[in-house]
C-alpha positions in Angstrom: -0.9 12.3 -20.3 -1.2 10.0 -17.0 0.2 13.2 -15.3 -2.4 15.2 -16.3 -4.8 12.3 -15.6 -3.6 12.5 -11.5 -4.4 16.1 -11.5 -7.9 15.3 -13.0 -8.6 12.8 -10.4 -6.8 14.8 -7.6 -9.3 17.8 -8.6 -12.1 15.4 -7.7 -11.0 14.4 -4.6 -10.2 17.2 -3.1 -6.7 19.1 -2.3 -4.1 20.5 0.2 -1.3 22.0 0.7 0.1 20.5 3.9 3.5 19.5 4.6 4.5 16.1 4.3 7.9 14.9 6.3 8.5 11.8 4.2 6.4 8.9 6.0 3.6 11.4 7.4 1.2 13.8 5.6 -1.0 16.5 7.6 -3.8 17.6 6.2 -6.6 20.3 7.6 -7.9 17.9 10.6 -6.5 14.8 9.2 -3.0 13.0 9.3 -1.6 9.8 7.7 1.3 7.5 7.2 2.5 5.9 4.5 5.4 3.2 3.7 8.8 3.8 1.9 7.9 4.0 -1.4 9.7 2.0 -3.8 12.8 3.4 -5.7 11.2 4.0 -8.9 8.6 6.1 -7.7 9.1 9.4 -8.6 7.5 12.2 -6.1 4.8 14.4 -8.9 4.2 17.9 -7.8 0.4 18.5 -8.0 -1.3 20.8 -6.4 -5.2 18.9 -6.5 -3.8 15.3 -4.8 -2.2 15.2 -1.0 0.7 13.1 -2.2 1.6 11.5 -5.6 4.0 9.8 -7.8 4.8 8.7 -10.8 6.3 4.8 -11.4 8.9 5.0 -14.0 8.9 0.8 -14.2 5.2 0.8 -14.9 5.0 3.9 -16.4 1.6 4.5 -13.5 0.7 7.2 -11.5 -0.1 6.8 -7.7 -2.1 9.1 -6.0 -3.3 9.4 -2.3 -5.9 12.0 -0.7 -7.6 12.5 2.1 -10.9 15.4 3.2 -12.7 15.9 6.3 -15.9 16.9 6.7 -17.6 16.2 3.6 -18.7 12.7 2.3 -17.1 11.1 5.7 -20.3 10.4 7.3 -23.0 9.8 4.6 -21.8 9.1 1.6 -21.5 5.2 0.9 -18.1 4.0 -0.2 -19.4 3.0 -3.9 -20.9 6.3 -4.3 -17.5 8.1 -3.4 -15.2 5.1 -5.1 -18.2 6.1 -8.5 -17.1 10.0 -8.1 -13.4 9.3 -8.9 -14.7 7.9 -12.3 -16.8 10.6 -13.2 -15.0 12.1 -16.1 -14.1 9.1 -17.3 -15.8 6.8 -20.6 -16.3 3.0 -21.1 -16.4 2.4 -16.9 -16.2 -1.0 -16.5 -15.9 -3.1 -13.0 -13.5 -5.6 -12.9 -13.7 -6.4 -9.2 -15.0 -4.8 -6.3 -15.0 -6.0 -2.9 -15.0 -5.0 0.9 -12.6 -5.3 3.0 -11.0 -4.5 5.9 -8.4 -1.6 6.5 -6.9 0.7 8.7 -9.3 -0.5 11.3 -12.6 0.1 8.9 -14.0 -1.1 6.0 -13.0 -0.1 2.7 -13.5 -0.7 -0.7 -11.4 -1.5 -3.2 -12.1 -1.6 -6.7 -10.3 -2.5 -10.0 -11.5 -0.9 -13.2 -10.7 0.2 -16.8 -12.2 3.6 -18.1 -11.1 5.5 -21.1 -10.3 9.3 -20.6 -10.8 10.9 -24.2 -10.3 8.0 -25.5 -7.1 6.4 -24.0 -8.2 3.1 -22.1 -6.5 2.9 -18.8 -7.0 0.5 -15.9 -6.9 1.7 -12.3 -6.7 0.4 -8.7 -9.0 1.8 -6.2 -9.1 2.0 -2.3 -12.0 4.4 -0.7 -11.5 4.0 3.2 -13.7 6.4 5.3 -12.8 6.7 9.0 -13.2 9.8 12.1 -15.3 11.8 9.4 -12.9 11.9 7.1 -12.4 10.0 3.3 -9.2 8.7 1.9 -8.5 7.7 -1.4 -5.9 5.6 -2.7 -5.2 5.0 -6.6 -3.5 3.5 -8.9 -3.6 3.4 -12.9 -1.5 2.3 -16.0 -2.4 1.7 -19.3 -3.7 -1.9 -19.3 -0.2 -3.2 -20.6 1.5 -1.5 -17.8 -0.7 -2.6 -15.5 0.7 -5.6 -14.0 3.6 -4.4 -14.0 3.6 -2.5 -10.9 0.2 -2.8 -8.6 1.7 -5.5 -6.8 4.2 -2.9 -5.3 0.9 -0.5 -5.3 -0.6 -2.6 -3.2 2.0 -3.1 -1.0 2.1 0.8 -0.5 -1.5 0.5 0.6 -0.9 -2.4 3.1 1.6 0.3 4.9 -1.2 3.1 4.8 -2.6 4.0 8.0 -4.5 7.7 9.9 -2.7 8.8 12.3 -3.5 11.4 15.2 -3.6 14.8 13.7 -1.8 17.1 16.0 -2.1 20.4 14.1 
């Protein structure tokens, strides 16, 4: 179910097919690094998210995704952090704030939402930089929560654009 819950949210953000060398994914006019990821994250093979993975310790999925082009310039951050939600029921806020990362503002956001009826409770980065939008996520089921977005966070804390040499 959270699989198919990635690929939803990986539809709405956009999608690639660039390769990825383990610490460095290049996308169509957009690179970016990323930490080792922890040993329980397993890689997910989707073809709507850049990169994700699935946490077998708190049973979450982790998704990260990156566009150019569209949405970089004028779209706030709250509007495009609102659009990953979209499909979602019961959106609730539980915290939102600014704050700075990868050289920019961005905004993170913890919710909980319920997709057909399953409540689930996610971890949200929007960072806009150069024109282009990344998005970072995170979501359990609110028992599993917990249980792994300290390590999420982590990840994100090791996120960073690089030079796109394509």
């Amino acid at each position: 179910m959270l699989a198919a819950l990635a690929l939803a949210l990986g539809a709405l953000a956009g999608c690639s097919a660039a390769p990825f060398d383990g610490s460095v994914y290049r996308g169509d006019g957009y690179a970016f690094r990323i930490p080792e990821q922890p040993k329980s994250w397993e890689t997910l093979a989707v073809s709507d998210a850049d990169l994700a993975f699935r946490d077998r310790s708190s049973e979450a999925t982790i998704a990260v995704d990156g566009r150019c082009g569209k949405d970089g310039e004028d779209v706030p951050l709250r509007s495009l952090t609102q659009h990953l939600f979209m499909q979602f029921t019961d959106r609730e806020i539980i915290k939102e704030e600014t704050v700075p990362f990868d050289g920019r503002e961005a905004l993170h956001t913890e919710a909980a939402a319920k997709l057909d009826g399953v409540p689930l409770r996610f971890d949200v980065w929007v960072l806009k930089k150069d024109g282009c939008v990344y998005d970072l996520y995170y979501f359990a089921s609110p028992d599993r929560f917990q249980a792994g977005v300290g390590e999420f966070r982590r990840f994100v804390g090791g996120f960073g654009t690089v030079s796109d040499d394509s």
